[in-house]
C-alpha positions in Angstrom: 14.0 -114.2 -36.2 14.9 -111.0 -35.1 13.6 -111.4 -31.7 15.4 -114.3 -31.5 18.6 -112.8 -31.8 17.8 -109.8 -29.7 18.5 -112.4 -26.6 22.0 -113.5 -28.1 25.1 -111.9 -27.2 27.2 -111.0 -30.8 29.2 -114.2 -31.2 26.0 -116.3 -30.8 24.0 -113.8 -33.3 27.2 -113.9 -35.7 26.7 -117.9 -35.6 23.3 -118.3 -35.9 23.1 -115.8 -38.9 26.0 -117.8 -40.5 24.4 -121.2 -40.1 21.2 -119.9 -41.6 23.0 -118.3 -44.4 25.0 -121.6 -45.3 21.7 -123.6 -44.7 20.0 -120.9 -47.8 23.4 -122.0 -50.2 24.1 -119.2 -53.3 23.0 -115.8 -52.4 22.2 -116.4 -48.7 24.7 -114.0 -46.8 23.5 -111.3 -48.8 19.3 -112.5 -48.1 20.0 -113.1 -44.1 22.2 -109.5 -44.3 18.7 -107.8 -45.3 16.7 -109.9 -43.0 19.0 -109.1 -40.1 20.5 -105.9 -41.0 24.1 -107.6 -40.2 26.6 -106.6 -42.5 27.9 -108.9 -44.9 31.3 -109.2 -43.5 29.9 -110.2 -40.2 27.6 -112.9 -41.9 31.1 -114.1 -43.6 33.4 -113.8 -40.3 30.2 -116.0 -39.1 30.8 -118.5 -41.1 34.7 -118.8 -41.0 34.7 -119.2 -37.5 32.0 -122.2 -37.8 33.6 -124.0 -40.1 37.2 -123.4 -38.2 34.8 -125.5 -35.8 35.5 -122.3 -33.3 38.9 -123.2 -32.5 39.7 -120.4 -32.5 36.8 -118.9 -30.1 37.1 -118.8 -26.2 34.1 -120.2 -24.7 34.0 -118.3 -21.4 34.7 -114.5 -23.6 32.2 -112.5 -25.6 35.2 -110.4 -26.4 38.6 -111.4 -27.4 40.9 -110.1 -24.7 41.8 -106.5 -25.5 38.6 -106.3 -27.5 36.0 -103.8 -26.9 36.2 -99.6 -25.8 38.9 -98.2 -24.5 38.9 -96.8 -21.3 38.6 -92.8 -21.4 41.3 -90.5 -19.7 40.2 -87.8 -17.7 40.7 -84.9 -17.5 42.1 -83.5 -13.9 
C-alpha cells in the first residue's frame, strides 16, 4: 500500500487513505494512520472532503491557491 501511494500527489494519498479508513468502520483512521504514517488529522480532513463529494476541491490544483512555501527574500 505504501508504494501505491508513493506515486499519488497529497490530495490523492489524503483520499485514498480516507476511503480505506471508512471502508475498515470503528477504529480505522487510527489503523491506516499506523499503516501509512499519515497523521490522524489528515486521515479525517480525508474523509471530510470525500464525503463533501469534493466540492470544495479544484480539480486542475494540488494546492489551494496561496497554498504551499513562501517565496524567500534575499538578501542584496
Amino acid at each position: 500500500m505504501n508504494l501505491y501511494l508513493s506515486r499519488l500527489d497529497e490530495q490523492q494519498r489524503r483520499w485514498y487513505v480516507a476511503l480505506e479508513a471508512k471502508k475498515m468502520g470503528h477504529g480505522g483512521t487510527q489503523y491506516m494512520s499506523l499503516v501509512t504514517g499519515m497523521h490522524v488529522n489528515t486521515i479525517r480532513r480525508g474523509r471530510r472532503e470525500l464525503d463533501e463529494g469534493l466540492v470544495s476541491r479544484r480539480a486542475n490544483r494540488v494546492r489551494s491557491p496561496g497554498g504551499g512555501r513562501l517565496p524567500i527574500e534575499k538578501n542584496t
